[in-house]
C-alpha positions as CSV (number, residue, x, y, z in Angstrom):
1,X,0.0,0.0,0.0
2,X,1.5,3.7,-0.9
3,X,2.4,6.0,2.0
4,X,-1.1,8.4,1.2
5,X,0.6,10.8,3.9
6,X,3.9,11.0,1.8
7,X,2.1,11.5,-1.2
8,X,0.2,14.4,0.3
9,X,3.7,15.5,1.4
10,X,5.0,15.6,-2.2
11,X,1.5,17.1,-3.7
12,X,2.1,20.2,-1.1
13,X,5.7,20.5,-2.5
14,X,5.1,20.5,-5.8
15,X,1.8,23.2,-5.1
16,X,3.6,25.4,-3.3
17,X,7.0,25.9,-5.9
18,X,3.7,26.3,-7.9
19,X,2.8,29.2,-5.6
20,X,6.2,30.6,-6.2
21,X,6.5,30.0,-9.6
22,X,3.1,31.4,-10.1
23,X,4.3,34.5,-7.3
24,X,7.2,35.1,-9.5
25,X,5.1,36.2,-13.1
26,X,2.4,37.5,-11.1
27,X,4.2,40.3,-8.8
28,X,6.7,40.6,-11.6
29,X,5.5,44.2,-11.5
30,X,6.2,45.1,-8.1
31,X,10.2,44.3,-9.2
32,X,10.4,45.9,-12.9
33,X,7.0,48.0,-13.8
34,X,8.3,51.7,-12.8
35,X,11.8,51.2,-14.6
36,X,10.4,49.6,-17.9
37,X,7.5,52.4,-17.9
38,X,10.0,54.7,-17.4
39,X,12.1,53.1,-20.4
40,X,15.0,52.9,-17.7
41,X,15.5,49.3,-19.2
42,X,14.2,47.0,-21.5
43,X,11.4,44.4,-20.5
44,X,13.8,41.4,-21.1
45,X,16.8,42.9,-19.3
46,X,14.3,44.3,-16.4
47,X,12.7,41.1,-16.3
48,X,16.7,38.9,-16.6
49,X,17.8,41.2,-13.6
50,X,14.9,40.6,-11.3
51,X,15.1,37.2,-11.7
52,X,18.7,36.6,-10.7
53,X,17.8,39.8,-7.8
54,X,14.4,37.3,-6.3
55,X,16.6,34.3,-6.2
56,X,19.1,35.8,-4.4
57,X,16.9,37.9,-2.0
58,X,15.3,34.7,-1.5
59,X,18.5,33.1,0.2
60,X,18.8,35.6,2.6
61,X,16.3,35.2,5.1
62,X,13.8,32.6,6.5
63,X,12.3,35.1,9.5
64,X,9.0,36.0,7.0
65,X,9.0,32.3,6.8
66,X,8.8,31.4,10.3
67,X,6.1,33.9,11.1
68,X,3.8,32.2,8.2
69,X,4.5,28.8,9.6
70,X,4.4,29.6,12.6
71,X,1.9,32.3,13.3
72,X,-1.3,31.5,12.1
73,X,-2.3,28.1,12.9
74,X,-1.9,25.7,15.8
75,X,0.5,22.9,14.5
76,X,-1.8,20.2,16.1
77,X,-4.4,21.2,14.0
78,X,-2.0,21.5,10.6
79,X,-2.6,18.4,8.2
80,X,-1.5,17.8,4.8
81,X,-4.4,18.4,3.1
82,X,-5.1,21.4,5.4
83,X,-1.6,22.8,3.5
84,X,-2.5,21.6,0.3
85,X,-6.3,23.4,0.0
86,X,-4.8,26.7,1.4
87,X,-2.4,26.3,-1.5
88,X,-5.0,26.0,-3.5
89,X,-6.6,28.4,-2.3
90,X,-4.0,31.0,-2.8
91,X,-3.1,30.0,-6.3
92,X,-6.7,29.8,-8.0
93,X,-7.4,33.6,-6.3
94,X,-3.7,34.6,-7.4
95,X,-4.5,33.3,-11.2
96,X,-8.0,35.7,-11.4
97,X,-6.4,38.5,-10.5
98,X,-3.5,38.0,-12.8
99,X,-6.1,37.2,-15.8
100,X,-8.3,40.7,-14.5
101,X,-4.5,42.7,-14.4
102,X,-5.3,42.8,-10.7
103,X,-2.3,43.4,-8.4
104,X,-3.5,42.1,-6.0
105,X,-1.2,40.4,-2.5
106,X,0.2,37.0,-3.0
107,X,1.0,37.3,0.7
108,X,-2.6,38.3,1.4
109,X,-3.6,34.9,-0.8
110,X,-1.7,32.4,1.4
111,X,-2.5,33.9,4.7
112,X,-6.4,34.0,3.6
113,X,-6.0,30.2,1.9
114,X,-4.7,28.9,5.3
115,X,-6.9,30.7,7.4
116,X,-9.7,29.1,5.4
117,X,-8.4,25.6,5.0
118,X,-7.6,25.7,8.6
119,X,-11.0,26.7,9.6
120,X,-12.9,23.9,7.2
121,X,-10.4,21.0,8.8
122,X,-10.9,22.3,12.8
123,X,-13.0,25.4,13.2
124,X,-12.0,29.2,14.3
125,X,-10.3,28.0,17.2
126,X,-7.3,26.5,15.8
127,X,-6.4,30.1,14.1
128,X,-3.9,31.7,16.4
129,X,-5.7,35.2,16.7
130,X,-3.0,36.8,18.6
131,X,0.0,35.9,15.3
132,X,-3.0,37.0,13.3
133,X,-3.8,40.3,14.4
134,X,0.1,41.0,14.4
135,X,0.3,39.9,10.0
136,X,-3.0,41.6,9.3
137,X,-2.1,45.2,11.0
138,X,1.8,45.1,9.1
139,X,-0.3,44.1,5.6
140,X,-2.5,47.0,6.5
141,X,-0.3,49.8,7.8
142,X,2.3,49.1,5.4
143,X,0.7,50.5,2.5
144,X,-0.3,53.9,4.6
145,X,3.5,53.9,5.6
146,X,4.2,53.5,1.5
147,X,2.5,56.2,0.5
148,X,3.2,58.5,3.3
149,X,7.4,57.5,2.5
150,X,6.1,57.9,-1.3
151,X,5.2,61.2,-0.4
152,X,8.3,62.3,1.4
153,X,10.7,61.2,-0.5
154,X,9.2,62.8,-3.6
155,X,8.7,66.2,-1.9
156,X,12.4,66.2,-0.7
157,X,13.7,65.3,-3.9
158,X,11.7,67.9,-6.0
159,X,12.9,70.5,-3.4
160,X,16.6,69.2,-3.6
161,X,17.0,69.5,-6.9
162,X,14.2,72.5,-7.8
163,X,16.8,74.0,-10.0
164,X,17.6,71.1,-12.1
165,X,15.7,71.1,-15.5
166,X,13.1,68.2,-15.5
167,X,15.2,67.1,-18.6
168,X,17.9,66.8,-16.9
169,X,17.2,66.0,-13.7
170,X,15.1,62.4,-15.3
171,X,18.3,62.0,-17.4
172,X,20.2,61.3,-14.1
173,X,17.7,59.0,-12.2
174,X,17.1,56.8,-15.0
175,X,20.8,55.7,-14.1
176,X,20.3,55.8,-10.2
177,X,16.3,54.0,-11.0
178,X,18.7,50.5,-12.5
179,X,20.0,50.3,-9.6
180,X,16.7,51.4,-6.8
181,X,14.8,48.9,-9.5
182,X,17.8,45.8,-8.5
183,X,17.3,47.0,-5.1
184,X,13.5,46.2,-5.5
185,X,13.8,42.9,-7.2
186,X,16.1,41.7,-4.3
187,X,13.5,42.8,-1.6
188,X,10.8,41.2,-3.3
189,X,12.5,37.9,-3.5
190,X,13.4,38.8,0.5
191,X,9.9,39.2,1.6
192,X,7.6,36.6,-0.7
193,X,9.9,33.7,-1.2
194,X,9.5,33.1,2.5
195,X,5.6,32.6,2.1
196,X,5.9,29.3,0.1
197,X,9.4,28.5,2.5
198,X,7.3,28.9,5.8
199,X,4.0,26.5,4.1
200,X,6.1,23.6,2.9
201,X,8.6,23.2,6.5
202,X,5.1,23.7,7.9
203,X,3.9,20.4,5.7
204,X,7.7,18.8,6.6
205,X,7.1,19.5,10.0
206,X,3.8,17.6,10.2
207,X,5.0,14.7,8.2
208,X,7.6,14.2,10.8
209,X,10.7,14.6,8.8
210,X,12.2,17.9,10.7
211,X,12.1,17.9,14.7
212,X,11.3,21.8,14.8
213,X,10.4,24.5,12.7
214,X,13.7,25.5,10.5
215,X,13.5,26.0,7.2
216,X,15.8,23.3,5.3
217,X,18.7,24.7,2.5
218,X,16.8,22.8,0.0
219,X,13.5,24.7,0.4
220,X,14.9,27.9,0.6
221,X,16.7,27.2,-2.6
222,X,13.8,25.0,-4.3
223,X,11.5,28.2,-3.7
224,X,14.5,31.1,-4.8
225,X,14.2,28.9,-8.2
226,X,11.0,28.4,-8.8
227,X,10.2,32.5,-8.0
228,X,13.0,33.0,-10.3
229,X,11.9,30.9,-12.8
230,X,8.3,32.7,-12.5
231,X,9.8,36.4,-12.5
232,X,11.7,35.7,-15.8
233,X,8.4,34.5,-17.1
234,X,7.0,38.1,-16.9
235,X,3.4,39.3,-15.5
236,X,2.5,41.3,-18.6
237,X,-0.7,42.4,-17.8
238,X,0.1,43.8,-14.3
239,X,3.2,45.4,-15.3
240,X,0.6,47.6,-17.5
241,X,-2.0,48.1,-14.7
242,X,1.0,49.6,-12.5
243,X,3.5,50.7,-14.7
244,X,1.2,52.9,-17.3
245,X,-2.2,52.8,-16.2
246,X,-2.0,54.1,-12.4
247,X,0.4,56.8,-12.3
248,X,2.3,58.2,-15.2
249,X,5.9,58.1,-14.7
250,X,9.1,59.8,-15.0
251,X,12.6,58.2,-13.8
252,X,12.6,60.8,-10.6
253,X,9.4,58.9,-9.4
254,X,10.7,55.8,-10.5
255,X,13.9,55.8,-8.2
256,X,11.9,57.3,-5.8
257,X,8.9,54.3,-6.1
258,X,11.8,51.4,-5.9
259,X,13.9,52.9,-3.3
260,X,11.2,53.9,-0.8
261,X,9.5,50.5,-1.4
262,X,12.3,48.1,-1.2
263,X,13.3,50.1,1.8
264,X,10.1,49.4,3.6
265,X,10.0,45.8,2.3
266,X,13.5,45.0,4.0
267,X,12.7,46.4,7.1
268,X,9.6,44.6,7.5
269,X,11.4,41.3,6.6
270,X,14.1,41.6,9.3
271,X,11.6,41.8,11.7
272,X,9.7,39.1,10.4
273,X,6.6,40.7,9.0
274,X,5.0,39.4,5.8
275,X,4.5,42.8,4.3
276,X,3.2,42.8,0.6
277,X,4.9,43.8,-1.6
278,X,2.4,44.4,-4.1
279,X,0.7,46.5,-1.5
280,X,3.7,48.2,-0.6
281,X,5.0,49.4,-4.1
282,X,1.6,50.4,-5.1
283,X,1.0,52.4,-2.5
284,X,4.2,54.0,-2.9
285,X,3.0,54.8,-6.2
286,X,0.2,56.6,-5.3
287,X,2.0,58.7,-3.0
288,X,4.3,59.7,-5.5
289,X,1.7,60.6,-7.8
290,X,0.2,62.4,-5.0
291,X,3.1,64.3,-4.4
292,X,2.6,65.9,-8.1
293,X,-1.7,66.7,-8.1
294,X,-4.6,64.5,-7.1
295,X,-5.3,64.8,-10.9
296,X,-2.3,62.6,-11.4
297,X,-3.5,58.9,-10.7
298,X,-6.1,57.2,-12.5
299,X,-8.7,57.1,-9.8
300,X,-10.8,54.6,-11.7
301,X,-7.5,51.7,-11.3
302,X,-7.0,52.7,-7.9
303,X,-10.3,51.7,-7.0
304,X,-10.4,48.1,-9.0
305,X,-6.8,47.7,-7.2
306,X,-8.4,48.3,-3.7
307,X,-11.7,46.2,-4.4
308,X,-9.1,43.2,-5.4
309,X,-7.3,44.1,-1.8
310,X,-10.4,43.5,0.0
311,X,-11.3,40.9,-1.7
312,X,-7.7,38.9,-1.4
313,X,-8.1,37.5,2.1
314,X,-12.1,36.7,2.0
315,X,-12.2,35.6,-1.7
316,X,-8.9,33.1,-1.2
317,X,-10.3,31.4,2.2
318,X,-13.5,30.9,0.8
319,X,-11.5,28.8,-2.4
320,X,-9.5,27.2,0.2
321,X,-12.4,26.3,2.2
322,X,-14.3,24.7,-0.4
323,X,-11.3,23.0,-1.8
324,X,-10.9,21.3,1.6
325,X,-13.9,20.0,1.7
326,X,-14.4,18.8,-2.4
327,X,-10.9,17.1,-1.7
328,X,-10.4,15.5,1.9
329,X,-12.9,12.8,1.2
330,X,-10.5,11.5,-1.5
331,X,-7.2,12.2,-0.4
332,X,-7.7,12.2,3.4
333,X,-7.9,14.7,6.2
């Protein structure tokens, strides 16, 4: 008779490098869309660098993944199938909003998929509220803090340099924006790597084949690939939505997008906070554009982007939920 456990095991492995894979061309955008808008670089060589810049964010750091494994759910309560439907979850929410040119939170999409799986194998009570309330408040004040930095940064550079021509003072950042853009590709890979890192030592963990919860070298580099592998893949259709449509861009706000958001990004990930970065780049974006006129951002995008933010956390428990309870009489509970 097969080992249905181990097979479980292998089924959440392979889902969540899916997850990262399908992380990667998704949030492409939140590495490359300000510097190819801003014709900084090319799409391929914007799209080459991130790559190479996720995987090796990726390596860096496994405190994001510890707080998703973790932080949310009672291990007791954590099953194989439990992992695989909030997987599931994630991904099938993750691929709507991709097809719609939504960008919407991958992070947002595994912490609702769990929550939901979690709560169709066990109920409420094996979510841990406190973790919780701490990943929900740093998804939802990081954007504020994006824009508000956004804002700043723009303000102080405009000042700084308020007797450069606007020729010549985009001339120069579209140097400086190659290298806030690399900065931003490493941060992404930093912060949402660790997502798909913290799910399958989570799975490990159950199975029995680690005594505690530390992430193994071969997960953190099976998830750097597969994310790089994604990002080179490209998200064309929401490198549009937040490149061109939201916010028209220059170079100036393009350095000033990346570096603000990548430096908000990082500093969430030391602590261990699974910011988005979606969330946090777009933002940023809108408080650049803010910094210029209210006239300046596409109002009608920004609201479809904040309906598909609402929506995230709901919309990929409910999938999760129901994919629990379609699959567990077949493959187990």
């Amino acid at each position: 008779m097969p080992d249905v456990t181990l097979i479980m095991l292998v089924l959440v492995v392979i889902a969540a490098l899916a997850f990262d894979y399908i992380n990667g061309f998704h949030d492409t955008a939140n590495a490359i869309a300000t510097c190819v808008s801003t014709r900084a670089l090319t799409v391929k060589t914007a799209i080459f660098m991130a790559a190479i810049l996720n995987f090796a964010g990726a390596m860096v750091s496994t405190k994001v993944a510890a707080t998703i494994g973790k932080g949310i759910v009672d291990k007791d309560h954590v099953t194989q199938m439990v992992v695989l439907a909030g997987i599931l979850g994630a991904i099938i929410w993750d691929i709507i909003t991709w097809y719609y040119g939504l960008p919407s939170s991958s992070s947002h999409a595994i912490i609702g998929g769990l929550i939901g799986a979690v709560m169709a194998h066990s109920g409420a009570a094996a979510l841990h509220w406190a973790g919780l309330k701490k990943i929900v408040l740093a998804l939802l004040i990081s954007p504020v803090i994006g824009t508000i930095i956004g804002f700043i940064f723009m303000v102080i550079i405009y000042w700084a340099f308020r007797r450069k021509s606007p020729s010549g003072l985009n001339k120069g950042f579209k140097r400086l924006q190659i290298v806030s853009a690399a900065f931003m590709a490493f941060s992404h890979g930093t912060a949402d790597a660790q997502k798909s890192m913290g799910v399958i030592t989570m799975a490990l963990l159950s199975y029995g084949l680690i005594p505690t919860f530390d992430v193994p070298t071969w997960v953190k580099v099976a998830c750097a690939v597969s994310m790089g592998i994604g990002t080179a893949a490209g998200g064309w259709r929401i490198i549009k939505t937040v490149g061109h449509d939201f916010v028209k861009l220059q170079p100036v706000h393009g350095f000033c997008v990346e570096t603000a958001s990548a430096g908000v990004i990082l500093g969430a990930a030391s602590i261990g906070m699974p910011v988005s970065t979606t969330h946090v780049i777009t933002s940023t974006i809108l408080g650049v554009g803010l910094s210029k006129r209210l006239s300046a951002v596409n109002w009608t995008v920004a609201q479809r982007i904040l309906v598909a933010w609402v929506l995230t956390i709901p919309a990929s428990a409910i999938v999760a939920f129901a994919s629990y309870l379609l699959l567990s009489p077949f493959l187990g509970k």
